[in-house]
N, C-alpha and C positions, 0 to 999 in steps of 0.2 A: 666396233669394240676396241678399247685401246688394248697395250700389248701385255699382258699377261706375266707376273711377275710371281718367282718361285719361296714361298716363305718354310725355310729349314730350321731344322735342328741345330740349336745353338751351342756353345761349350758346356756341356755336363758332366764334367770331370770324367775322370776315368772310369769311362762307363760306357761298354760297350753290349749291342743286343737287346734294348732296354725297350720292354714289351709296352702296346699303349691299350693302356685300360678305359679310356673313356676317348669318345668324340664330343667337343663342347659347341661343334658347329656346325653347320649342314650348307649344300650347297646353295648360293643364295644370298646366304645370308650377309651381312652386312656389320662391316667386323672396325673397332680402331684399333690403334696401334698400342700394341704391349697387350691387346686382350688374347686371352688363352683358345687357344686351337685346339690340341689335344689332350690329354695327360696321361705321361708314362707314370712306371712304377718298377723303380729298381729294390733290389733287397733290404735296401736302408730308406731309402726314403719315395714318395712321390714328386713328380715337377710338371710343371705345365711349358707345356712347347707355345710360344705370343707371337701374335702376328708382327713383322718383323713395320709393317706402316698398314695405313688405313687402306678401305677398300671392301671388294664384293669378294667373295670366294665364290670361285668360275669350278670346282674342281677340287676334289679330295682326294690326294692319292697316298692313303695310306684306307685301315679298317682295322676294328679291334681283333688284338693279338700280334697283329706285325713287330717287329724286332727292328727298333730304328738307334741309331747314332747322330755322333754328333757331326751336321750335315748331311743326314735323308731329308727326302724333299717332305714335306709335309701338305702342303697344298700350294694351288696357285690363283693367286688373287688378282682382280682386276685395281691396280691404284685409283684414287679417287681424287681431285684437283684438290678440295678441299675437306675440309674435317669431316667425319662422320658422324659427328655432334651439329652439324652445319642446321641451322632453322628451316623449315621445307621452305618451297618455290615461293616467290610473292604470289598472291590472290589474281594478278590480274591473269599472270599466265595459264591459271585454272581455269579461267573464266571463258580462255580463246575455243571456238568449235576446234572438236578432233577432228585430226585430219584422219583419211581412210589408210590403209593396209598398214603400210610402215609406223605410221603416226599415233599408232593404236595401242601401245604397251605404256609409253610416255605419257598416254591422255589416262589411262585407268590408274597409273601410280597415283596422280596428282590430283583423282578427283574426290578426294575427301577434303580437299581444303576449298574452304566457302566462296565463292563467289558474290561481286562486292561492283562488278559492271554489269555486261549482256550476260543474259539467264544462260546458264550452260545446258547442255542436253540432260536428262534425266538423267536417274544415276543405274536406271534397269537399263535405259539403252548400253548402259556403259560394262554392263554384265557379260564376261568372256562369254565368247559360243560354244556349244559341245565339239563343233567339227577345229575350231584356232588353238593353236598351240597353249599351253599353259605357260605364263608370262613370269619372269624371273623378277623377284621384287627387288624393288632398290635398284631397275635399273636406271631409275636419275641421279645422276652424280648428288652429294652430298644431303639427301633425302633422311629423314630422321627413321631409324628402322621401327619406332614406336607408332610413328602415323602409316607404315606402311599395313594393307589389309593381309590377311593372314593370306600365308602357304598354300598352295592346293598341292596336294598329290600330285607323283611321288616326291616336290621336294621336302613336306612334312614328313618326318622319317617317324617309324615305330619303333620301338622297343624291340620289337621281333626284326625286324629291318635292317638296327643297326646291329643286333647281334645274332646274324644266321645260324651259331651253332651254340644257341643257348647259353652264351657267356653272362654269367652274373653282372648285372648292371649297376652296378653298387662300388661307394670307395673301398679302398685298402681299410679302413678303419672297421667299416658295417662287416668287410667279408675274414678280417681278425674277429669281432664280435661274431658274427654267426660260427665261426667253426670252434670257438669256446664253449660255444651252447650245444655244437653235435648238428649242428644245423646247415641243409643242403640249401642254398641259395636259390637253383634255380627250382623248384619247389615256391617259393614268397614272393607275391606280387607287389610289384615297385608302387608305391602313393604318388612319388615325387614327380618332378617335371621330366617328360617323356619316359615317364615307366622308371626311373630310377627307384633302388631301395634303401631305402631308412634305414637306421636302428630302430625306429619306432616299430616300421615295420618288421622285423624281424624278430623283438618283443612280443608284438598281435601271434607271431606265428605260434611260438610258443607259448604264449597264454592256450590257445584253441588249441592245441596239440595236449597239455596238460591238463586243459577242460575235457579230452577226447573230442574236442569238435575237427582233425585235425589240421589242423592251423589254417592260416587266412588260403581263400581259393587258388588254386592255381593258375600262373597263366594263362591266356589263350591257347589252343594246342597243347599244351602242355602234358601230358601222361598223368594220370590217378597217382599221388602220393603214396609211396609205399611204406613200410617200417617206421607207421604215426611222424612222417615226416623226415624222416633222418635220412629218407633214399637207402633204405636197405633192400635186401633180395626179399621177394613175398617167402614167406615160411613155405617149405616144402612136403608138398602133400602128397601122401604114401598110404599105399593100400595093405597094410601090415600082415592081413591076414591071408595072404599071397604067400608069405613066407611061413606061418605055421599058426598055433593057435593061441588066439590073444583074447585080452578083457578091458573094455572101456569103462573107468572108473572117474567119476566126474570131481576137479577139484571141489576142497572147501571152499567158504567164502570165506574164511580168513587167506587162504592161499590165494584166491583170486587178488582181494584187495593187497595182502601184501607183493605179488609178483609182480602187480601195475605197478605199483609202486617202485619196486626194489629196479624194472626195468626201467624207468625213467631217470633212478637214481645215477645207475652205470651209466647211460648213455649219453644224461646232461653234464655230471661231476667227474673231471678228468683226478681220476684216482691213483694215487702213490700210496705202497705200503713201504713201512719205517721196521725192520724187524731188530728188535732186540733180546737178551736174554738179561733174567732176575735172577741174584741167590737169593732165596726165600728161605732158608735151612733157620737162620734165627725166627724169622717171621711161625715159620711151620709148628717151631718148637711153643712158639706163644701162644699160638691157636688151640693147641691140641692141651697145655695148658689151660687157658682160660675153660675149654669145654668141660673139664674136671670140674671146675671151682660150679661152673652153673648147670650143673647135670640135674640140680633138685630143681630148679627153675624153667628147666625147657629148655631153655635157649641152647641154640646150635649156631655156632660160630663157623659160618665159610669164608674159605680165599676170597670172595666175591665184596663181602665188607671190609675188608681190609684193602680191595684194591679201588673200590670206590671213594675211600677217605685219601688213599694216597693221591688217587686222579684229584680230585676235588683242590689238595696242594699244589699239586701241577698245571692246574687252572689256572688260578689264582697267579703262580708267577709265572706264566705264559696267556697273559690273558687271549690272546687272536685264537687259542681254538677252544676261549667259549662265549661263539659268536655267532653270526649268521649271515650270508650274503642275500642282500635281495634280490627279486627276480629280475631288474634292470643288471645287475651284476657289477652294480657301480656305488653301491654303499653298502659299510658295513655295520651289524648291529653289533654291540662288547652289549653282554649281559651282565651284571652286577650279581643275579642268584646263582645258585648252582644245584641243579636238577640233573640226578643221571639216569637214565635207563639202562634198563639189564634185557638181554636175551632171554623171555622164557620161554620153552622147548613146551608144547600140549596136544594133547593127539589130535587135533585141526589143524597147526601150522605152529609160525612163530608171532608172539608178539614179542611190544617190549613196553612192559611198564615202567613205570618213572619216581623214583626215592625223591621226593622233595626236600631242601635247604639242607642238602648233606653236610654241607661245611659247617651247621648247626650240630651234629648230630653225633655221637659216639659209637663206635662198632657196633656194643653192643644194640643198641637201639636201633641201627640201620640193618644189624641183622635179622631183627625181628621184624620190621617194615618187608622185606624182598622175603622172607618165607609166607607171609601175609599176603601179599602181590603175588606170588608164585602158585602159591592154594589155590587164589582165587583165579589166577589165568587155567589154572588145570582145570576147574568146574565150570568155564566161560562165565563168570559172573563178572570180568572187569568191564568196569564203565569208562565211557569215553575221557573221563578227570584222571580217570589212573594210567594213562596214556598219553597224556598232553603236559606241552613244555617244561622237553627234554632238552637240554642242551649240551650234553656226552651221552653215547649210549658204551655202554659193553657187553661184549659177546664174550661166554666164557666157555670152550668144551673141552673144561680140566677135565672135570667127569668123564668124558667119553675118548678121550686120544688124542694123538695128531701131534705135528712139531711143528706148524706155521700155516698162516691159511690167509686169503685176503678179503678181509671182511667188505661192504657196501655200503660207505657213508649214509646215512639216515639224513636225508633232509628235513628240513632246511639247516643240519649242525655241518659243523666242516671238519667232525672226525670222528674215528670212531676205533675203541681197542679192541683187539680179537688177543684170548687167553687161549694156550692151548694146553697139553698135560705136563704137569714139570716130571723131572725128570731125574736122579741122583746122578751128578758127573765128576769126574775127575776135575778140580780146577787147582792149577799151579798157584802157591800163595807166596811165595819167593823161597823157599825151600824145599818145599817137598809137594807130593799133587797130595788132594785131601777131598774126602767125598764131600760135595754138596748140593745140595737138592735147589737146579736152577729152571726154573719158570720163562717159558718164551713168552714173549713181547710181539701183537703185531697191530703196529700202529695205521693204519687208513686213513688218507688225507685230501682235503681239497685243494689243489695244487695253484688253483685259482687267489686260493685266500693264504696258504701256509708254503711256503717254501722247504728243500730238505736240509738245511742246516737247522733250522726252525724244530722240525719234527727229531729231527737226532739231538738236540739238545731236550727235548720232551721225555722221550722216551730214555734217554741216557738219565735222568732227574728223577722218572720216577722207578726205575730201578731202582735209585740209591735210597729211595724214600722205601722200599718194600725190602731193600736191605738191612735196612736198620730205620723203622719206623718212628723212631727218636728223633729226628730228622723232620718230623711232622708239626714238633714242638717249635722248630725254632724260623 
């Protein structure tokens, strides 16, 4: 064997400790020059460690997670005379009888190329024995690694192999994409070449986790999925009536369906709330106004229409949050209507029906739609149209209390307003303090799609639109 030559860690700038997240080659294998060995992964970027010249790698001495610089040894390769692209052996020398003991590794590399003189020995005589060593391929100088017969065990490494303590086999990109989604890695079995994972794969996972199937099977060995996938603790089960005396009451089915739901909301949409505060003191006066003039008519004017016309402006010139991200999480939909849902409260659970073409629409007329939806959610008569494409929802409990709360994105939208009780307060006008009746703001957002400068310039707008709804005109 010629003398073995140590291929390092080259200059990567100021960067020391610098973990290796993948192996690109296994002992054996049969490597040229500038192709990639390992690849670290520092905080800013990824880099591939290259074989420094052509040859066989004798020796790996590094494994995933090691902490190398510039000049750790990385492995050691045997040099090769000639290229690793070199064309295999001429035919005739396939063609010579193997010699016995030594001559025996030499003769099995080289017997897939055809013979064109004396008939060579079969190709089962030429099949390793159970009791001989397993033969390192490429040991002929300059031998093409694509003619060479596959690996046997153990220099064919597994997935489980190369990473003894369950390290996610996946780039920096797929394992950015998975912790976006809430998504435990090693949980998702790799598609790719030697068990590596996708984004695709990690997509599948949570399609089947969404479907409740949850998600694509687990690796080999691997532990039962717990928390639909996200590697949570199993729920803890407790004998309550140990402690004194209880009553097992079974949800509804509206609670069922909505707390699937509301639970995969939280867990997949990394949520930001935006709190703000409204003077509504002019607004308030108009309302209670208007309800005069249509007292002989029915209609009942709530905060609730008045904050859906102003969101509907706030859309409009903020288009990104009335949108939608798909479930690859790499495009986005801008909706051109505007459909808002409202929180209705009914003694089964929550729904949220949906006011269509609001931006169409005047108070009045939106307030009679949501008393309409409202009736009908209290009697369970809504049908599944009075419930579909929403693209704002609001959550309103002026009605009932409260000074800020953080409401749960509805998917598939990327936001969502929670109203809470206003409230009469002293505000400084540049003179004197003067009572006025101010309205909390708490905006919920997908942090994915909407950024916080984004969401404070939202909610800072539609303040000033529910301060003076004149503002809606222009």
């Amino acid at each position: 064997m010629a003398d073995l030559k140590e291929a390092r860690v080259p200059d990567i700038g100021d960067y020391d400790g610098v973990p290796v997240i993948e192996l690109l080659v296994a002992v054996g294998d049969t490597v040229t020059q500038d192709q990639g060995l390992v690849t670290l992964e520092s905080d800013k970027a990824t880099m591939e460690v290259p074989a420094p010249f052509a040859g066989i790698v004798r020796e790996l001495k590094v494994k995933l997670g090691d902490q190398l610089a510039e000049g750790s040894v990385v492995a050691l390769i045997e040099p090769t005379e000639g290229d690793a692209k070199q064309a295999p052996a001429p035919a005739e020398e396939a063609a010579k009888p193997a010699a016995p003991a030594k001559a025996e590794a030499p003769a099995k590399a080289e017997a897939p190329a055809p013979a064109k003189s004396e008939p060579a020995p079969a190709p089962k005589a030429e099949a390793p024995q159970p009791a001989a060593p397993a033969p390192l391929p490429g040991a002929a100088a300059g031998t093409d690694p694509e003619a060479l017969p596959p690996r046997t065990p153990p220099v064919a490494f597994t997935a489980e192999e190369l990473m003894p303590d369950k390290v996610p086999y996946a780039s920096p990109a797929v394992r950015l994409f998975a912790r976006e989604l809430g998504v435990d890695l090693t949980r998702v079995s790799g598609s790719a070449r030697g068990g590596r994972i996708s984004k695709e794969d990690v997509q599948s996972f949570v399609k089947g986790v969404m479907q409740g199937g949850g998600g694509a099977p687990a690796a080999a060995g691997a532990a039962p999925a717990l928390g639909g996938g996200l590697n949570l603790l199993p729920w803890p089960k407790v004998d309550f009536s140990k402690f004194g005396e209880v009553e097992t009451k079974p949800l509804t089915r509206i609670q069922k369906l909505s707390g699937a739901n509301l639970a995969r909301n939280w867990a997949m949409i990394p949520h930001v709330t935006q709190h703000d505060d409204a003077d509504i003191t002019d607004l308030e006066a108009l309302r209670v106004a208007l309800n005069k003039e249509n007292e002989k008519a029915g209609i009942k004017l709530t905060m609730l229409a008045f904050l859906m016309k102003a969101s509907v402006n706030a859309l409009q010139k903020f288009p990104t949050f009335n949108a939608s991200l798909d479930a690859s999480g790499e495009n986005l939909t801008l909706k051109k209507y505007f459909h808002i849902g409202f929180a209705a409260d009914t003694p089964n659970g929550l729904v949220v029906p949906v006011v269509r073409d609001v931006d169409k629409k005047g108070v009045l007329q939106i307030a009679r739609e949501t008393g309409e939806l409202a009736a009908k959610a209290r009697d369970g008569k809504l049908g599944p149209a009075d419930m579909s494409g929403g693209c704002f929802s609001i959550s309103s409990l002026g009605g009932i209390g409260g000074t800020a709360f953080t409401p749960i994105v509805n998917a598939p939208e990327v936001a969502i307003l929670g109203v809470s009780k206003s409230a009469t307060k002293p505000v400084w006008d540049g003179k004197q303090f003067a009572p006025r009746l101010i309205l909390p703001l708490s905006l919920s957002y997908d942090h994915r799609v909407i950024d916080g400068a984004a969401a404070a310039r939202f909610t800072a707008y539609l303040a000033q639109l529910l301060a003076d709804m004149r503002r809606s005109l222009l």
